[in-house]
N, C-alpha and C positions, 0 to 999 in steps of 0.2 A: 661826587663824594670823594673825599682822602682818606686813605691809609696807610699805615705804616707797612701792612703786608695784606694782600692779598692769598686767600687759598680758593682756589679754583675744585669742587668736588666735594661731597659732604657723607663721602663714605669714610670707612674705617680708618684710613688712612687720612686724609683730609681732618676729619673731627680729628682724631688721634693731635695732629700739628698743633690746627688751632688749638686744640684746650694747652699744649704745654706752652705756645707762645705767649699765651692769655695770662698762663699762671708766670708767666716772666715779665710781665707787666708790656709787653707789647701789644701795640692796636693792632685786630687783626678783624678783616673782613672776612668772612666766606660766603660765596654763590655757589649755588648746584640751580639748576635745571628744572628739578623737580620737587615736589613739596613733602614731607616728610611727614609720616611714614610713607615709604612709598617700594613696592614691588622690587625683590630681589634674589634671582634664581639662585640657588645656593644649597645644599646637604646640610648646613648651618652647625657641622661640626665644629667645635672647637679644642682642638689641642692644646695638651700640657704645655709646649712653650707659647703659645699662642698666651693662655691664662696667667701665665707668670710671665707675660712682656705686657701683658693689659695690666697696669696700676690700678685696678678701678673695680668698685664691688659691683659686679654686673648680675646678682642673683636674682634680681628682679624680673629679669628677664630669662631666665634659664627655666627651658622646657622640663630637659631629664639629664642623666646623669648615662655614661657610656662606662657595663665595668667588666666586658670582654669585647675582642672583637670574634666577629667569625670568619675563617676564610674558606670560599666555596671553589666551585670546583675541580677538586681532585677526581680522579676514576674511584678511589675508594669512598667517597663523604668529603664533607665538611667535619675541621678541625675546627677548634674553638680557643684562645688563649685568652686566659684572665690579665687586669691590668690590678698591679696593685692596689688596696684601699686608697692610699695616698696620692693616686695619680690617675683617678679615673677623669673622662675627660666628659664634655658638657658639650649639650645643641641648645641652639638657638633658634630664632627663625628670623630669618636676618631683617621683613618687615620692623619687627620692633627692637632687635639687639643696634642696627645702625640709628636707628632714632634716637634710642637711649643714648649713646655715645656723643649723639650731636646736642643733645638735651647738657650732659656736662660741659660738653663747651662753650654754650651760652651762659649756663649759670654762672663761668667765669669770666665771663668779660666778651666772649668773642658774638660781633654784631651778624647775624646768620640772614640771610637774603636766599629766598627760594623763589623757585618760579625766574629766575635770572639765566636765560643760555650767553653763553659767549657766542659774541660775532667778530672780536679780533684783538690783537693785541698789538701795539706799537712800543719801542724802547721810546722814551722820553726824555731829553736830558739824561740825568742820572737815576730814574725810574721808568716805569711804565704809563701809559695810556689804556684801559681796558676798556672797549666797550662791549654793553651786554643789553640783554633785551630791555633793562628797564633804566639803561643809563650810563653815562661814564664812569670808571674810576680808576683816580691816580692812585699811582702805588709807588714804593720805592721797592718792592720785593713781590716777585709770584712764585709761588706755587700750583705745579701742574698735580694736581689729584683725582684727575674727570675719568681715570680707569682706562680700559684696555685701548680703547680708540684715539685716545687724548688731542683733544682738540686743543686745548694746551697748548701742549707741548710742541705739535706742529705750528703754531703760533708762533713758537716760542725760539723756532727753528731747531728744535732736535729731531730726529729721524723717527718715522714710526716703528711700531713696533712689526716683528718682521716674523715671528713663532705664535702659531695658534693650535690651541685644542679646544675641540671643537665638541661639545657637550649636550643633552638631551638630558631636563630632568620634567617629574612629576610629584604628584602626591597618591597618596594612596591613605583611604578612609579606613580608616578599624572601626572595626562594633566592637560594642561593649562585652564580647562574650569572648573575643579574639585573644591568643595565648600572650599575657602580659611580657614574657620572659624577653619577647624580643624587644620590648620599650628598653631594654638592659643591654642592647648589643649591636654595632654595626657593622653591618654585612660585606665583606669587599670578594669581587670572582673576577678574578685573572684570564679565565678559560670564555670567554661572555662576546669578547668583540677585541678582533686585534689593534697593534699597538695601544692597548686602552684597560679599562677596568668598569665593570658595574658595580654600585653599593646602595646600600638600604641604611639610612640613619632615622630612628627612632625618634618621633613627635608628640605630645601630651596625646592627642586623639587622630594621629597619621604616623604614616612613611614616607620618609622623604626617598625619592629613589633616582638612577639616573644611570647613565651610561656614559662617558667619555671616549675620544680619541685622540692622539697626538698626531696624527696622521690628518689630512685634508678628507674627507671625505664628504657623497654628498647627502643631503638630509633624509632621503629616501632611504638609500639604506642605513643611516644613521638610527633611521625609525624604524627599520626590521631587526636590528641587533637590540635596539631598545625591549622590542616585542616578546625578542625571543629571551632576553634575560629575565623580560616579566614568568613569562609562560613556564621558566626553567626554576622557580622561586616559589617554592610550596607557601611561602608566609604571605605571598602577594594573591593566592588562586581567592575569585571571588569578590575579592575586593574593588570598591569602585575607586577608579581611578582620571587623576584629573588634574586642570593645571600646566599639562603639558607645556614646556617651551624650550625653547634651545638658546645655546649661548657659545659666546666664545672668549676665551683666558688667552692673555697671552703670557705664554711660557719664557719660562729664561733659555737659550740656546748660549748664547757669546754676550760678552760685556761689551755693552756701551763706549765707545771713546770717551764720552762726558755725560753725568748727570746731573753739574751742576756749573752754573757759570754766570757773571756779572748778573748775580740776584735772581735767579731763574732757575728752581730746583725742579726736579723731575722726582716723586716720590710713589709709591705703589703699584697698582697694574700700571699705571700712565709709564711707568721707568720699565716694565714687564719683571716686574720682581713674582712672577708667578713659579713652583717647584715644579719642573716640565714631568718629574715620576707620582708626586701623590696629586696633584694639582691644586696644593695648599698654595694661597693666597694670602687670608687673614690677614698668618702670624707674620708676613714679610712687611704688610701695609702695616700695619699696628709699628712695626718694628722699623723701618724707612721714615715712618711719622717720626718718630720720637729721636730718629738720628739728626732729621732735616730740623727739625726744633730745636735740639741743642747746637748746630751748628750756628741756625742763624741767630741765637743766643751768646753764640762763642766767636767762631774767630771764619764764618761764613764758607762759602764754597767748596773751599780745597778741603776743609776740616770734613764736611757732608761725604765729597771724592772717599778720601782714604778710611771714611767711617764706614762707608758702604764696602770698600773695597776689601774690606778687614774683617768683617763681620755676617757681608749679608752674599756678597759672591762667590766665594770658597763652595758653601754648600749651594749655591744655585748651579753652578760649574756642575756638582759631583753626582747633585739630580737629574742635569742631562746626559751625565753616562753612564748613568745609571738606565735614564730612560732608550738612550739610542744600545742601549746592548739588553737588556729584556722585551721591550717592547717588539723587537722586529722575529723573536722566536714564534713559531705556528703554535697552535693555539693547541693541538692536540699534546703536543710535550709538557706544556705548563700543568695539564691533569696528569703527569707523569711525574711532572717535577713535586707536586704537593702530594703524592702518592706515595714518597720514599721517604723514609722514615731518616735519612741523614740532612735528607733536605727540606724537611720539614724543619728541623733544630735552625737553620740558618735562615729559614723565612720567619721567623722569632726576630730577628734583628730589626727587618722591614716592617715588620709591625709596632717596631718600638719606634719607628721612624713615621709611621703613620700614624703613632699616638702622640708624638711629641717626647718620646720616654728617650730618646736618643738623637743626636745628628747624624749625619753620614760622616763628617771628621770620627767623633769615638765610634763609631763601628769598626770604621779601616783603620782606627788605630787599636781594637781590639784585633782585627782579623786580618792577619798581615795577606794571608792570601787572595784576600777580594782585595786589597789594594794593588797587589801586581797583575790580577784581572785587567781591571780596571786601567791599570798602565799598557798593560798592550792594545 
């Protein structure tokens, strides 16, 4: 088989590509792996900038509607901030939100191959050689979109990815009798498991729930912190619980040398465009799609380079130090820290940054003193 481009991964980022290369009138092929719909650990929140970087009416698939979040434990409670009318934010459940997304990019043109793993890639002349489980194809342009482990991109000769967090989610059943209010709010505890966070995001008839870490840690006790955030979670007591799996993001720490070079993009987890402090993904893959699209529409590589470097690394930079100077406080201080009523005003910010309602650029350019934090 020929193509004008190949995209290697048929997640958010990958479909994301194809559909814009599609609507620019370029051939493009995509292979994943696996067949669609198909299995995706995920809280399947979706953030403000995440929705307004997705062009596309995805209500079809939208569970419920997010329009406070809550933040747990403090020594005093759980505080609760609303998000405005206008910016409340939406879950999914990424089974059918990534199908859906790959579904528009067939409609438009792009020839979708499942069931296809790579087994390797060769430069060729002035394209590629791919082969994969069901075949060869040329290409004159890849894209790496296979996510965190990128088989790709190692292909492809770029370096793996080298920052992981390492994650534990479930589902959790509600009955019919169960207090609706929380299908309206999701849950994030600072206080749960060091360097990390647990959160509860609201399902039509579940919780999606989970624990992270940015730290290495091993799955044992991965699944005692899990246990204990259950146990510590009045809205979980009773509920059957299930699905359990674990995963792993890889985080942004440092920028790449290069993500992009003679026809060979690196775009999404595969590039580890992951936010090392909320562990949002989506909005970066949705948003690396649509840069690598117009580049290889415009003026190719170097355009992608200084697209990425302008746009999507600044705030991945300011989430790992964000992460490497909260994340490594004990656990007992953070119920301290959400307990003081000054500092409760300034986790306001962080939550605008967990809803998408802000970057970390306009925070530190509202709050000049968490920028020289941050410098020292």
């Amino acid at each position: 088989m020929n193509a004008d481009i190949l995209v290697v991964g048929g997640g958010p980022a990958g479909a994301t590509l194809a559909r814009k290369l599609a609507l620019g009138g370029r051939d493009v092929v995509l292979i994943d792996r696996a067949t669609f719909p198909r299995h995706k650990s995920c809280g399947g929140g979706l953030s403000r900038h995440t929705i307004q970087t997705l062009d596309l009416d995805f209500s079809p698939v939208v569970e419920t509607e997010i329009n406070r979040l809550v933040v747990d434990g403090a020594w005093t409670g759980r505080f609760s901030i609303p998000l405005p009318v206008e910016n409340t934010c939406q879950v999914v459940n990424r089974w059918d939100f990534d199908a859906f997304l790959l579904k528009q990019a067939v409609s438009k043109g792009v020839r979708l191959l499942e069931n296809h793993s790579l087994h390797n890639v060769e430069r060729k002349n002035s394209g590629f050689e791919v082969v994969t489980s069901g075949g060869t194809i040329q290409s004159k342009i890849v894209c790496a979109c296979d996510g965190a482990f990128s088989k790709t991109g190692r292909a492809l000769g770029f370096p793996r990815n080298q920052n992981f967090t390492v994650a534990l989610e479930a589902l959790a059943v509600l009955e019919s009798d169960h207090n609706p209010t929380i299908q309206q709010a999701a849950l994030f505890n600072f206080a749960c498991i060091p360097t990390g966070y647990g959160w509860i995001f609201p399902r039509q008839s579940a919780l999606a729930i989970g624990v992270s870490s940015a730290k290495a840690i091993s799955s044992k006790l991965l699944r005692d912190y899990f246990k204990n955030f259950v146990n510590r979670c009045k809205e979980l007591r009773n509920l059957k619980i299930h699905s359990i799996k674990g995963g792993q993001l890889p985080t942004f720490c440092t920028a790449r040398t290069v993500y992009a070079e003679r026809g060979a993009y690196l775009v999404g987890d595969a590039a580890g465009f992951v936010d090392r402090f909320t562990g949002e993904g989506i909005h970066f893959a949705i948003k690396s799609g649509k840069l690598a699209a117009e580049a290889i529409l415009g003026d190719g590589p170097v355009q992608y380079e200084n697209a990425v470097r302008r746009e999507i690394i600044p705030e991945l930079e300011l989430a790992a130090k964000w992460a490497n100077l909260i994340f490594p406080l004990p656990l007992w201080l953070f119920g301290g820290i959400m307990s003081t009523p000054i500092y409760r005003h300034h986790i306001k910010h962080f939550v605008d940054i967990f809803a998408g309602l802000s970057t970390y650029r306009e925070m530190l350019n509202e709050k000049k003193w968490i920028a020289k934090m941050l410098e020292r």
